[in-house]
C-alpha positions in Angstrom: -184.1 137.6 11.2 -183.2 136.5 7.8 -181.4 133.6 6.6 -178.9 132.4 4.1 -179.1 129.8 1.7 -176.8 128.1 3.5 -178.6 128.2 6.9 -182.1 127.0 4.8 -180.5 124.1 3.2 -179.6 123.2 7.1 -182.5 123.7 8.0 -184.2 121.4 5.7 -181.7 118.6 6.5 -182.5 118.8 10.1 -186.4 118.7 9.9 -185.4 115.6 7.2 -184.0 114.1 9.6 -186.6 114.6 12.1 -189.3 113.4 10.1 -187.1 110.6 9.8 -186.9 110.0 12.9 -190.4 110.3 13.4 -191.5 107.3 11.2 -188.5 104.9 12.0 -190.4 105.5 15.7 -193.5 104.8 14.5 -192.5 101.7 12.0 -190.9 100.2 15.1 -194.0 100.5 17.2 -196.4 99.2 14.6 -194.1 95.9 13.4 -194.9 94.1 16.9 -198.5 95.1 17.1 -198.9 93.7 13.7 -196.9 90.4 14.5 -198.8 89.9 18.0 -202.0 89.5 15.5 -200.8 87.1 13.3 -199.1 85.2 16.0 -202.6 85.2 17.7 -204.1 83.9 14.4 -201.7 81.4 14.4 -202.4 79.8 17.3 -206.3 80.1 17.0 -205.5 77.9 13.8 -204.0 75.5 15.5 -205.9 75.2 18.1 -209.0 74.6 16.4 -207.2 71.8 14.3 -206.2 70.0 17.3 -209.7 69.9 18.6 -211.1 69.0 15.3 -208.2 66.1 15.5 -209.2 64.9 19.1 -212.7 64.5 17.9 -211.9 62.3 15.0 -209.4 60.4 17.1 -212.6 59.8 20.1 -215.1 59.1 16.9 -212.9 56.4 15.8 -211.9 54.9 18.9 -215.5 54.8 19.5 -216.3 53.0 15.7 -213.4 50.9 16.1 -210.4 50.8 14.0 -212.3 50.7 11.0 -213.1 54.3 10.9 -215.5 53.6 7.4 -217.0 49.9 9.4 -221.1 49.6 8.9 -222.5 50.9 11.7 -224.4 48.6 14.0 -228.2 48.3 13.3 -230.6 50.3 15.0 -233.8 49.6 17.0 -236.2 51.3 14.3 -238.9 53.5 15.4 -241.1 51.6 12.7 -241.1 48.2 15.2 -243.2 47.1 17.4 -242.5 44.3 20.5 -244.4 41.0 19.9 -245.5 38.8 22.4 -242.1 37.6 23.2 -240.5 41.0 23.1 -239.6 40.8 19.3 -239.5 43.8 17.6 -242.4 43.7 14.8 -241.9 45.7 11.6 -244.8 48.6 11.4 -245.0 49.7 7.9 -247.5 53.0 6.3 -250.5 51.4 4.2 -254.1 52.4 2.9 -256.7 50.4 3.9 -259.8 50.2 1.4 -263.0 50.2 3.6 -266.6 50.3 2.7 -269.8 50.9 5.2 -273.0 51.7 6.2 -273.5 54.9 8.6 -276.6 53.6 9.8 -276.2 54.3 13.7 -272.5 56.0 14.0 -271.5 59.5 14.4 -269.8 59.9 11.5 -266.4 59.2 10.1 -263.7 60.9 11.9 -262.2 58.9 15.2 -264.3 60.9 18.0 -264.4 59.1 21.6 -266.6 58.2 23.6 -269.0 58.6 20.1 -269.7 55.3 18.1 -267.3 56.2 14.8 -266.3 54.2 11.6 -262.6 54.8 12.7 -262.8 54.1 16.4 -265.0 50.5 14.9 -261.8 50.2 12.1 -259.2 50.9 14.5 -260.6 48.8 17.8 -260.7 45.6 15.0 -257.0 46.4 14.0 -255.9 46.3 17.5 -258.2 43.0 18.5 -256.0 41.6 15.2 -252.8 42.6 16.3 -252.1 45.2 13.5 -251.5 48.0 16.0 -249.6 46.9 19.2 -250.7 47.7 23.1 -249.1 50.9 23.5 -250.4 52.8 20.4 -254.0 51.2 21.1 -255.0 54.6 23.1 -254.4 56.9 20.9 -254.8 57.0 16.5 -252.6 59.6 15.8 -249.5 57.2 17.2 -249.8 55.8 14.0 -250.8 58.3 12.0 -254.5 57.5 11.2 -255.9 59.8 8.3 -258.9 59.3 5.9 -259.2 60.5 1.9 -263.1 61.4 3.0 -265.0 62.6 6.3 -268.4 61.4 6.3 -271.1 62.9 8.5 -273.5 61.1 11.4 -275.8 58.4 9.0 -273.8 58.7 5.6 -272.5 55.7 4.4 -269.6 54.7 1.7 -269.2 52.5 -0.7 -265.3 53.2 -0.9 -263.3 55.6 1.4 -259.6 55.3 2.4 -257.5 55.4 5.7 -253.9 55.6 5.7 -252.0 54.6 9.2 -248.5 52.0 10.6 -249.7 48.8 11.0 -248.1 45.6 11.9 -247.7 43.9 8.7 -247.7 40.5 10.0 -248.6 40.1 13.2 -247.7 36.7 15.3 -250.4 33.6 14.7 -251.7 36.1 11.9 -251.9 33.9 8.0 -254.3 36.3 6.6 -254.6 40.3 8.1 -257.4 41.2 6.3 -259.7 38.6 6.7 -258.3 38.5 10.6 -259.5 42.5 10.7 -262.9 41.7 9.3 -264.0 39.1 11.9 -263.6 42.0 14.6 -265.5 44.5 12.7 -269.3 44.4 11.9 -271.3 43.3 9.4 -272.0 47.4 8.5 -268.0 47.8 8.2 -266.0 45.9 5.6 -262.1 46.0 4.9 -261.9 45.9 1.1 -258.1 45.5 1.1 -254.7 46.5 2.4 -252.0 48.4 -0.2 -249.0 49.3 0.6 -247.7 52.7 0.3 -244.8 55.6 0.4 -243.8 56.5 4.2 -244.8 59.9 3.6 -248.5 58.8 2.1 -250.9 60.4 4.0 -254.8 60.0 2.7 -256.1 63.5 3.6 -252.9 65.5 2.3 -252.4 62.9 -0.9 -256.2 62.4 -2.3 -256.8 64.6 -6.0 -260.4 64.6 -5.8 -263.7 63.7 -3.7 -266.8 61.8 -5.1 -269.8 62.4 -3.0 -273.3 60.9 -4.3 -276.4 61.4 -2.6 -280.1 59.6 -3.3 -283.0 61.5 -2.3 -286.5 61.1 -2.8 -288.1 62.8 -5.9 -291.1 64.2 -3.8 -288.8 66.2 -2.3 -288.7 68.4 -5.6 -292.4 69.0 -4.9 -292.6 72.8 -3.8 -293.7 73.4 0.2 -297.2 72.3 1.0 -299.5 75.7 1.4 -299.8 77.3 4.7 -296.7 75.7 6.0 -293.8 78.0 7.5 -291.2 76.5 4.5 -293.8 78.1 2.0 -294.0 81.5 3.9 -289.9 81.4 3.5 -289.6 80.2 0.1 -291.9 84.1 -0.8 -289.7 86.0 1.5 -286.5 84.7 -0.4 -288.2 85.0 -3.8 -288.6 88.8 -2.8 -285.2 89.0 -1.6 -284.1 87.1 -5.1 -286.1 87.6 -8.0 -283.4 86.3 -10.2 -283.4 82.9 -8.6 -286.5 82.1 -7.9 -288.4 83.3 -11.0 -287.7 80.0 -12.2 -289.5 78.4 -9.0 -292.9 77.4 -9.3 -295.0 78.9 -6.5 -296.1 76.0 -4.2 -300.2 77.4 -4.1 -300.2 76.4 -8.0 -298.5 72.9 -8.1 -301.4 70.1 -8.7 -299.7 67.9 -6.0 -301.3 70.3 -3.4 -304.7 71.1 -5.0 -306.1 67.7 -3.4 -305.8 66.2 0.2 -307.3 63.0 0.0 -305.5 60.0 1.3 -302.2 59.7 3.1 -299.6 62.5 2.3 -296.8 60.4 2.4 -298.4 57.6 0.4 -299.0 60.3 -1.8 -295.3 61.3 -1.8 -293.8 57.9 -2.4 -296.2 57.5 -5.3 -295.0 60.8 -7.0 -293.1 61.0 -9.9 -290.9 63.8 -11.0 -291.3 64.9 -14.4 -289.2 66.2 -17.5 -289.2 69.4 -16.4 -288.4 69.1 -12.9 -285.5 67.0 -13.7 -284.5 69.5 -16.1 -284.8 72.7 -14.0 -282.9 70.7 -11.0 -279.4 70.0 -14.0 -279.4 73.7 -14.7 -279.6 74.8 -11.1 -276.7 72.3 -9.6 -274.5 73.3 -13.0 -274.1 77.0 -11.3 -272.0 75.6 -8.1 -269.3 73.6 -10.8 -266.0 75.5 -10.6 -263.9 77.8 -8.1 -266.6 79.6 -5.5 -266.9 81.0 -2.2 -269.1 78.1 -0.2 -269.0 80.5 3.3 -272.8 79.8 3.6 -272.6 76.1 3.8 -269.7 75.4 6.7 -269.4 76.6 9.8 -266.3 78.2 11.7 -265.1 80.2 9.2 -265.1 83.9 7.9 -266.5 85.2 4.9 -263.1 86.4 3.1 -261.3 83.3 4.5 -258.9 81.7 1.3 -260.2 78.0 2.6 -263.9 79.1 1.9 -263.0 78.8 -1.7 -263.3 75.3 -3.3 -263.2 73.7 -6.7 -265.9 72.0 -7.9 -265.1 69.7 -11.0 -268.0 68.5 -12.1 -271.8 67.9 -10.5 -274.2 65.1 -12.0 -277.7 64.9 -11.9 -278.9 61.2 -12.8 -282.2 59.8 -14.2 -284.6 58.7 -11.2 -284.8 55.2 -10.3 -288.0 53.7 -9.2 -287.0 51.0 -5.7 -289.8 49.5 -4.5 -292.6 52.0 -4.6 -290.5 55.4 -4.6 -288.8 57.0 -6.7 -284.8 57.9 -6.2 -282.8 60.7 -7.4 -278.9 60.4 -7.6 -277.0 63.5 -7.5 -273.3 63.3 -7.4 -270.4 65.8 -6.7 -267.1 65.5 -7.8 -264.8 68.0 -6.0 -261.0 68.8 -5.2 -261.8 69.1 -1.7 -264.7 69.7 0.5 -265.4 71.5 4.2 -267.5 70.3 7.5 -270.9 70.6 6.4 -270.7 71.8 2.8 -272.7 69.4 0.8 -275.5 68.1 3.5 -275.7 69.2 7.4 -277.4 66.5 9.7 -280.7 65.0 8.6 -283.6 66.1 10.1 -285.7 63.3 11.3 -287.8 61.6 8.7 -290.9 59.9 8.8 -289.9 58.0 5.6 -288.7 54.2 6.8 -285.1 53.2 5.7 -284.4 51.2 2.6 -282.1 49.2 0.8 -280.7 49.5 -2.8 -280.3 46.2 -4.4 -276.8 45.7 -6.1 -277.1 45.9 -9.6 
């Protein structure tokens, strides 16, 4: 069938107008859809600002008038009820402390063991520093210590953080109140007030540790003994190390056994060379190293086996009384359970005292 121009022309009016038609449909359906949406959005908005509005209107009913009034004072967590149900400020302080080891287990706050801590915290308590219901338990108050200190080490200084009671009732003087409840072998130094967020483990720079010893205890094992049959397995094992070891058989010390051997001991003296060997030796462990052998509870490739070391000092003997004394001191960024000395073996040399200079 063919068509005319005439019937094309009509043609492409009436599909025009069909297309036409088409889209005004489709406009028509789409303009409510689209103003459903923004009526929905609408009324979210104002729904959510009404709420926001009926909480400010119940916050400030519940203020007062004065929406920007100073709120009413608060019972602090950092008081403590007196006798007569006052509340007692508790404020964060170090306390300086000094002692003698000499029958404790140790430093650290370990029940039912005698400690330096459970001695320094029952005295605090007796004084009113730390109130009834924090008297069970140290960590209420946040006990912590710059330095642990193992069973029979002493200290001339350490430091313990922890919330005391500043000024307890009936209490003039704290300190010197603390120090008639503690023994003679445990001595508050002073009290110092610090930051709330002062805590002595976390906050300490550096550890001093010094440690005396008795010069015969350079002298090599005695012959025959099992320390001497160790001391030539390791040299095999370690050439390098122990080349610079004199073997025990050919120390002088040894080549007589008249008299007492500990009288003997005690009236040794070290010599140049001893003294000498023993600086170079303890100069190898200053710095950053791996201490895995000397803790326990820990693995080899561990990051916390690695410690800084900032300086280690070996000082000229001292003769006190009839024996001779070697001071050795370590100076560290931090140290771990047993790295510097494990527990004492027992000793058949009687204790001492080191007059104050």
């Amino acid at each position: 069938m063919r068509l005319d121009s005439g019937s094309e022309a009509s043609g492409s009016a009436a599909l025009s107008e069909e297309g036409n038609s088409v889209s005004t449909d489709l406009l028509a359906t789409s303009q409510p859809s689209s103003s459903k949406e923004a009526d929905h959005k609408s009324k979210a908005k104002q729904a959510k600002s009404q709420r926001i509005k009926a909480q400010q209107r119940a916050y400030a009913e519940k203020r007062g008038r004065n929406h920007w009034a100073p709120r009413e004072p608060r019972e602090s967590k950092e008081e403590e009820e007196g006798e007569e149900g006052k509340r007692l400020p508790k404020r964060k302080v170090a306390l300086l402390i000094g002692f003698c080891g000499t029958g404790c287990h140790g430093m650290q706050y370990n029940p039912p063991h005698r400690t330096i801590e459970g001695i320094l915290f029952d005295a605090l308590v007796k004084a009113g520093c730390v109130s009834a219901d924090n008297a069970d338990d140290p960590t209420k108050v946040a006990l912590s210590r710059a330095a642990r200190t193992d069973t029979g080490v002493h200290a001339a200084g350490n430091l313990v953080s922890m919330k005391i009671i500043r000024e307890p009732e009936g209490v003039a003087d704290v300190m010197r109140a603390v120090n008639v409840h503690l023994p003679p072998e445990v001595r508050l130094w002073g009290i110092v007030r610090t930051a709330n967020n002062f805590m002595a483990r976390t906050s300490c720079d550096s550890r001093v540790y010094e440690y005396l010893f008795p010069s015969y205890m350079l002298l090599p094992p005695k012959p025959g003994t099992k320390m001497a049959a160790q001391v030539r397995s390791d040299r095999a094992l370690s050439d390098e190390t122990f080349a610079q070891v004199e073997p025990g058989e050919a120390h002088p010390f040894w080549a007589t056994e008249e008299g007492d051997e500990l009288q003997r001991k005690r009236a040794w003296r070290v010599g140049l060379e001893e003294m000498t060997r023993l600086g170079e030796l303890i100069k190898v462990f200053e710095g950053t190293h791996n201490f895995w052998n000397y803790t326990v509870g820990k693995e080899f490739k561990e990051k916390t086996v690695k410690r800084y070391m900032m300086s280690l000092e070996v000082r000229d003997p001292q003769v006190v009384g009839d024996m001779e004394w070697i001071s050795v001191k370590f100076h560290g960024q931090s140290f771990m359970l047993h790295q510097i000395v494990r527990s004492p073996q027992p000793s058949q040399t009687p204790p001492f005292s080191v007059p104050a200079s």
